[in-house]
Each structure stands twice: as structure tokens, then as C-alpha cells.
N, C-alpha and C positions, 0 to 999 in steps of 0.2 A: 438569425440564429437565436434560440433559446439562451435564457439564462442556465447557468447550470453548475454544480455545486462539487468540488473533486473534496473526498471523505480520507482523511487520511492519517496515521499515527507513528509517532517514531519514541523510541528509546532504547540506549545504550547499554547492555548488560554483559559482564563476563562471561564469556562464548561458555565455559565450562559451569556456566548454572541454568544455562535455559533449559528446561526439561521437555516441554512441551508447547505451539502456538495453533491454536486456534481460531478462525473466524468470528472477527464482531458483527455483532445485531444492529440495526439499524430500524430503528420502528419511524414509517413514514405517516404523512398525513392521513392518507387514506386508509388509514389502522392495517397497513399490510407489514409485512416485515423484509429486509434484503440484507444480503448477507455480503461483506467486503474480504474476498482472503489477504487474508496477513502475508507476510515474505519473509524470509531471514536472511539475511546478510553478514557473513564474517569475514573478515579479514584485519587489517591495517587500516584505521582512518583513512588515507587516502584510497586504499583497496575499495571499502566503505560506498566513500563521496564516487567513484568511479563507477563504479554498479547500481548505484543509486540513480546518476543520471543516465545512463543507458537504460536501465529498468522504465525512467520515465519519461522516454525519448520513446520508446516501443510501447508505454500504455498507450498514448498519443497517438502512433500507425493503427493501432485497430480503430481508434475513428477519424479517419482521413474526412467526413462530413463537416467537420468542427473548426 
């Protein structure tokens, strides 16, 4: 199995100020560029950590190779 790199960001902000999220850039080696979609998550802290690891439990089943 390849080395391999998971790309990822989190912060905390009052559900009633986000206005908008979009996709970060990602410039690789090979001067190409990839694009990571963002996710939003609201609830209650533990609502949060709950969704959070199911969300990363099911990034995981799209590569059953790994």
C-alpha cells in the first residue's frame, strides 16, 4: 500500500454567521491542482463529534482498497 496523505480542516463558528463554504485548492507537485469539498455540520457538540465520525467512517467505504 501506497503512502498517502488525508487533507483536512475544521473550525468552530456560530451556525448563524456562516454565509457561505466553498472548496479548497490544493496545488500538487506536478503543478496540477485538486479540489477537497468542504462539509458543514450543525448541531450540539456531541450532535457535531457524532456526524463527524460517521461522515469519516463512510469517507473510508469508498476506498475498501486501503
Amino acid at each position: 500500500m501506497a503512502n498517502l496523505t488525508l487533507v483536512y480542516g475544521l473550525r468552530l463558528l456560530p451556525a448563524e454567521e456562516v454565509a457561505e463554504v466553498g472548496d479548497a485548492t490544493l496545488k500538487l507537485k506536478n503543478g496540477r491542482e485538486a479540489h477537497v469539498t468542504m462539509h458543514v455540520l450543525e448541531g450540539s457538540k456531541d450532535d457535531i463529534e457524532k456526524e463527524l465520525k460517521t461522515s469519516l467512517d463512510a469517507f473510508f467505504d469508498f476506498y475498501p482498497e486501503i
